[in-house]
C-alpha positions as CSV (number, residue, x, y, z in Angstrom):
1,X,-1.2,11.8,38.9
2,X,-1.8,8.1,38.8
3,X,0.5,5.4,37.4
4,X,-0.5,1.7,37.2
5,X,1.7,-1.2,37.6
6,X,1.3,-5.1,38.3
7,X,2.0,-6.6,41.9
8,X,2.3,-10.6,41.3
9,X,1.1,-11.3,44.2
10,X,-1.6,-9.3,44.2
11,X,-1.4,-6.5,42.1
12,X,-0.3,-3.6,40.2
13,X,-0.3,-0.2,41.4
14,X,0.0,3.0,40.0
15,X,0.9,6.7,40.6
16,X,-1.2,8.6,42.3
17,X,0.2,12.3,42.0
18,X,-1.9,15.2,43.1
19,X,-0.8,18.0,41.7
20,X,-0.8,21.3,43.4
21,X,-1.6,24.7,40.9
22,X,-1.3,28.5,42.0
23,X,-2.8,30.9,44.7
24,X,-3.1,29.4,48.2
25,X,-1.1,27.4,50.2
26,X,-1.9,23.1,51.8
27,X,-1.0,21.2,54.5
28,X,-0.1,17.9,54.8
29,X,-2.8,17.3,56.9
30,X,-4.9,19.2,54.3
31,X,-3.2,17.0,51.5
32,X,-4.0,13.3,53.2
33,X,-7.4,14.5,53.7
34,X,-8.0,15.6,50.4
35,X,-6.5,12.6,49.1
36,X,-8.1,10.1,51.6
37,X,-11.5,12.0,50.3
38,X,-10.5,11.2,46.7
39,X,-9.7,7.6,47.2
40,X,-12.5,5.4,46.2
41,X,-12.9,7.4,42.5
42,X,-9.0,7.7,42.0
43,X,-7.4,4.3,43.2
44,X,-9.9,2.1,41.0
45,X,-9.0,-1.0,42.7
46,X,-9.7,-4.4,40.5
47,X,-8.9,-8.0,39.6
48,X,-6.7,-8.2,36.6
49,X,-5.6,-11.6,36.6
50,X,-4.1,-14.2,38.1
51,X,-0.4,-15.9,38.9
52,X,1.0,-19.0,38.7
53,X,3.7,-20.1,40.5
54,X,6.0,-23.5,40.2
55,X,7.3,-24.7,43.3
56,X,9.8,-27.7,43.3
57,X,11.4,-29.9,45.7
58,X,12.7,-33.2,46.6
59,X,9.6,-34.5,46.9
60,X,8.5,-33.0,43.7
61,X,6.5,-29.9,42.5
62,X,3.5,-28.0,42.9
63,X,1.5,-25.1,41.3
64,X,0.1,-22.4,43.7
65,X,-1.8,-19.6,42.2
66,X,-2.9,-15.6,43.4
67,X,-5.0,-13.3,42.7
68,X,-2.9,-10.4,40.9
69,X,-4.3,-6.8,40.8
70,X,-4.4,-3.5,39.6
71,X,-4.8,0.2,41.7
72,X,-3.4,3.4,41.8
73,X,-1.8,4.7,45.0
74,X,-0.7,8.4,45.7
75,X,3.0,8.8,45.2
76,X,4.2,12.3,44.9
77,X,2.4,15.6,44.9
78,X,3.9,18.1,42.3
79,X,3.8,22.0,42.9
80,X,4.0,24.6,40.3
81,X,4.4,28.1,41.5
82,X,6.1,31.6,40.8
83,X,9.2,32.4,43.4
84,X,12.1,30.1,44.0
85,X,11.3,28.5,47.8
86,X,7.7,29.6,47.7
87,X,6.7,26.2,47.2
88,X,2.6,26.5,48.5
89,X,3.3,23.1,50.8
90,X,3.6,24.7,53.9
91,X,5.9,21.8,55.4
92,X,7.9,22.1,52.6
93,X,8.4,25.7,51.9
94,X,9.3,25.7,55.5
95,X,12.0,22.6,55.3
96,X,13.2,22.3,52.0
97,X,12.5,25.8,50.3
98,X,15.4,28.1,52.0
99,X,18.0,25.4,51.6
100,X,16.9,25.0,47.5
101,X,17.1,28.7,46.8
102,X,20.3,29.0,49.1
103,X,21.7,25.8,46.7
104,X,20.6,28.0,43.6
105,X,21.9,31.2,44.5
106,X,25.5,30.1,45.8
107,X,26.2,27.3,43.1
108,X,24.0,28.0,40.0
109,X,23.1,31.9,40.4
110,X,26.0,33.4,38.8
111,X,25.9,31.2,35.6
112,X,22.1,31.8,34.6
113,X,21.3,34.7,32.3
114,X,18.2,35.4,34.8
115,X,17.8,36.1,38.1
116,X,17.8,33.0,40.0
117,X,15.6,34.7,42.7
118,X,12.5,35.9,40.4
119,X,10.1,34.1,37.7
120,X,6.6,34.3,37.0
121,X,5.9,35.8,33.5
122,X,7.7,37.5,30.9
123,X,7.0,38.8,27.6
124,X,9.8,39.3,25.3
125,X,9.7,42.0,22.5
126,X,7.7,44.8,20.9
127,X,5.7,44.1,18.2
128,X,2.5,41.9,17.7
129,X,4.8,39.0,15.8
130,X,6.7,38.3,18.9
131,X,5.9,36.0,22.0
132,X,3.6,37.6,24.6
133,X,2.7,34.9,27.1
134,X,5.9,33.4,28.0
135,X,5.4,32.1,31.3
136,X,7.9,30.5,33.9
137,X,7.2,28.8,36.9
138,X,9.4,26.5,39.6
139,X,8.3,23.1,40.0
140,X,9.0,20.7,42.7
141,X,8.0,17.0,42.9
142,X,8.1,15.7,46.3
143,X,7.0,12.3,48.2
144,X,3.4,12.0,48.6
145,X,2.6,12.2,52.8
146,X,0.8,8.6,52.4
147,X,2.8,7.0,50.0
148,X,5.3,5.4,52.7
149,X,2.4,4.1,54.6
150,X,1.0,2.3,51.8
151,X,4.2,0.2,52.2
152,X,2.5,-0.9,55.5
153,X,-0.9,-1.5,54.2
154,X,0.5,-3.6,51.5
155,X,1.8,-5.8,53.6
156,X,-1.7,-7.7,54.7
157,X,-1.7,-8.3,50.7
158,X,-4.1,-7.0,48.0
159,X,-2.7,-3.9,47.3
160,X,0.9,-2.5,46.3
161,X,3.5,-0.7,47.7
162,X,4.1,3.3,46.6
163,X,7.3,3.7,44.5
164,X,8.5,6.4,46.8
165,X,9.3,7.7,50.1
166,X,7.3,9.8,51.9
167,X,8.6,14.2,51.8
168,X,11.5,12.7,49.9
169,X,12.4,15.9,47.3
170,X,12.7,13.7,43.5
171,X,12.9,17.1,42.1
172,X,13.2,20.5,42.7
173,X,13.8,22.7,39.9
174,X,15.4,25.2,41.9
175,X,18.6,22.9,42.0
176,X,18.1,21.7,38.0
177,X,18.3,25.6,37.7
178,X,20.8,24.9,34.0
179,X,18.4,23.0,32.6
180,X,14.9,23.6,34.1
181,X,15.8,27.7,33.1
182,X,18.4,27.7,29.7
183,X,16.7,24.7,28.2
184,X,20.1,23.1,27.6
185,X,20.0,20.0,26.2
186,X,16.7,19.6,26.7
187,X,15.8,22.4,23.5
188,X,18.0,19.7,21.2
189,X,15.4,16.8,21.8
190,X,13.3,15.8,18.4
191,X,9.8,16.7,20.6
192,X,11.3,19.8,21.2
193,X,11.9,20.9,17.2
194,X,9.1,18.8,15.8
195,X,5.3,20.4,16.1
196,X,2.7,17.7,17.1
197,X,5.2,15.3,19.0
198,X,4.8,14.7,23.0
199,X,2.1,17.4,23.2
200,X,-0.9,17.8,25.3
201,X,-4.8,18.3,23.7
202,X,-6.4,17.1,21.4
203,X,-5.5,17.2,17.7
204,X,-5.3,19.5,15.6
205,X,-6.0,22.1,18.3
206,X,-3.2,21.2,20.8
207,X,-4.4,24.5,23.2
208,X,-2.2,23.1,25.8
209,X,1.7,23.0,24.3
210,X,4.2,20.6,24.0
211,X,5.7,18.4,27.5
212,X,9.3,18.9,25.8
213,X,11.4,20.6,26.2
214,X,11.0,19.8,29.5
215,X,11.8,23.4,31.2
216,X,9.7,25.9,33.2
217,X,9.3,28.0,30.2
218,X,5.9,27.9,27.9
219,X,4.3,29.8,25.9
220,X,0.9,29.9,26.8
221,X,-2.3,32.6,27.4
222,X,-3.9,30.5,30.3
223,X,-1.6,30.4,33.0
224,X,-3.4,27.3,34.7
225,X,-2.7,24.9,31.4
226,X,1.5,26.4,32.0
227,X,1.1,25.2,35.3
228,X,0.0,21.7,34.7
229,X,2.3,21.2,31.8
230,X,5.3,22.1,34.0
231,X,3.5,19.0,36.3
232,X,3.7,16.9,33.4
233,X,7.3,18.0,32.9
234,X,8.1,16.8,36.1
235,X,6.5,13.7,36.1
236,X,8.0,12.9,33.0
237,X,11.4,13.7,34.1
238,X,11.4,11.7,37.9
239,X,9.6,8.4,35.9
240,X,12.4,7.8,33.8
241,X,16.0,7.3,34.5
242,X,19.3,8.7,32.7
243,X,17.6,11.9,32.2
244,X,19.9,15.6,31.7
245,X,18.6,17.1,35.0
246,X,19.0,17.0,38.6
247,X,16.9,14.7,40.6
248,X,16.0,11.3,41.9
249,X,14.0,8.6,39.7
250,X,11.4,7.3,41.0
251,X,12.4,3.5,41.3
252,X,10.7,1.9,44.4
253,X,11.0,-1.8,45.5
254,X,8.8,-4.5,45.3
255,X,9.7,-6.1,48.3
256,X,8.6,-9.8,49.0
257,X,6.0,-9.0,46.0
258,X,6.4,-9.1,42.3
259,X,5.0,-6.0,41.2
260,X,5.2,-4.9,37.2
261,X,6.0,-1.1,37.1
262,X,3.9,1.5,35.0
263,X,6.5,2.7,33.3
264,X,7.6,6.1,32.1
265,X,4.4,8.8,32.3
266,X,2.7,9.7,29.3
267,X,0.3,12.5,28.5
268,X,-3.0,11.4,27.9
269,X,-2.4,7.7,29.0
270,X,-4.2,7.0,31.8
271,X,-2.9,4.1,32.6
272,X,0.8,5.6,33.4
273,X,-0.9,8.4,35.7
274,X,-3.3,10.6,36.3
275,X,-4.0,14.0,38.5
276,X,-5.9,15.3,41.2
277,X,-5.7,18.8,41.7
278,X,-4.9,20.1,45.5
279,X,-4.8,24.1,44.6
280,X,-6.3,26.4,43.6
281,X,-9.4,24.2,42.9
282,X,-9.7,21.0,45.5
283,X,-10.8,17.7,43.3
284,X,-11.9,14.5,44.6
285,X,-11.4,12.6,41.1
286,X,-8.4,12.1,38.9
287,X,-8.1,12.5,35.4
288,X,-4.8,13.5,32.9
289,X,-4.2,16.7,31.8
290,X,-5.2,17.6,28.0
291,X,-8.4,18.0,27.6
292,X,-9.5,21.6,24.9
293,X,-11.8,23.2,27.5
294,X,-12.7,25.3,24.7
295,X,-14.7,22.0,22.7
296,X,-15.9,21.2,26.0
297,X,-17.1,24.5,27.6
298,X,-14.8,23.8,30.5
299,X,-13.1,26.4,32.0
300,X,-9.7,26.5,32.4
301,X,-9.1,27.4,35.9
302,X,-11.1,23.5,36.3
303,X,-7.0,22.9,36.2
């Protein structure tokens, strides 16, 4: 995913977030790669503008201007997947998934109606009126490999430093078990009782389902559209602050730069962030998630 923000003295940046879907596994050499190969269509470097800036002293004052500027950088990469720990980054499943599902089990397991060791789907009830393709899946946001180098880079000016910290978990559902799994309060949200609000596709058809409430629960046939919706989840929850979960907002600093934020993530806004898909399918562009493949003879594994 890609966010934008404004750097005043040179630029605004955005959030880059590749988002990783279901069968295989990456590495974070494999993930810099990929990214590094996606760079040039995704970052969209440009001139937006320019800055002024009043400097006074006892001698008197002066105006001094800079270029200011716009790009995305890579800031997390989000991973959507079936068993608790089983996150497909390697590094990470290695590192941070036994100590997550350890957390879950001791703390969380013995208050959650189900398991806290299985997911994948589910299909509740008999008959053809009930739901048949609930689907659940863990979700983990974590620090983007490149994101703390970019810190470096930014410092010979012209481009922005990342908003977070390289392998740094922001989320991991796993330890937001009480609300990422029972929906609580998350189910009480207006987007959450109101059809049409905070959803993904295009309207009327809406073929992808709504980004509240924000849990790893969806109803939805095409398991890769569940997948990227519990992305967008994610990346809704870590860009804001004061939210009912369990995690870390993403709230880097500036630094010796003025640098204007993108703001919260919002479906189908490209300039708050946009994707590039690591697994299954590798992508070297970026683009937001929401798009009917069925008006636009897509398939939906493309996602």
């Amino acid at each position: 995913m890609i966010r934008q923000r404004c750097l005043s003295f040179s630029l605004a940046v955005a959030l880059w977030l590749p988002v990783t879907g279901f069968a295989g596994t990456t590495t974070t050499p494999q993930i810099i790669a990929q990214t590094t190969t996606a760079a040039l269509s995704c970052m969209r470097w440009m001139p937006i503008g320019a800055c002024f800036w009043l400097r006074c002293s006892w001698t008197g004052c002066s105006v001094r201007t800079s270029i200011k500027v716009g790009h995305y950088n890579p800031d997390l990469v989000v991973s959507t997947y079936n068993e608790l720990g089983g996150n497909p980054w390697t590094e990470i499943r290695a590192t941070l998934g036994l100590a997550q599902k350890t957390a879950a089990t001791g703390l969380l397991g013995a208050l959650l109606l189900v398991p806290i060791d299985s997911a994948g789907n589910r299909t509740e009830g008999t008959s053809e009126r009930d739901h048949k393709n609930l689907v659940y899946r863990e979700t983990d946001a974590i620090g983007h490999p490149l994101s703390s180098l970019t810190g470096i880079v930014a410092g010979v000016g012209l481009l922005c430093p990342s908003e977070t910290t390289s392998f740094l978990p922001y989320f991991q559902s796993g330890l937001d078990a009480l609300s990422w799994r029972q929906e609580i309060p998350e189910i009480f949200y207006p987007a959450s009782l109101i059809p049409g609000l905070r959803e993904l596709g295009t309207w009327p058809l809406q073929t992808w389902g709504g980004v509240y409430p924000r849990t790893g629960w969806t109803t939805q046939a095409e398991e890769p559209k569940a997948a990227a919706l519990n992305a967008q989840r994610a990346g809704d929850i870590v860009t804001r602050t004061g939210q009912p979960h369990v995690y870390v907002p993403v709230t880097g600093s500036s630094g010796s730069m003025k640098v204007w934020s993108p703001g919260p993530l919002m479906e189908k806004d490209r300039t708050t962030g946009t994707w590039q898909m690591l697994l299954p399918k590798p992508e070297s562009t970026c683009n937001v998630f929401g798009t009917n493949a069925a008006s636009h003879g897509e398939r939906s594994e493309g996602w």
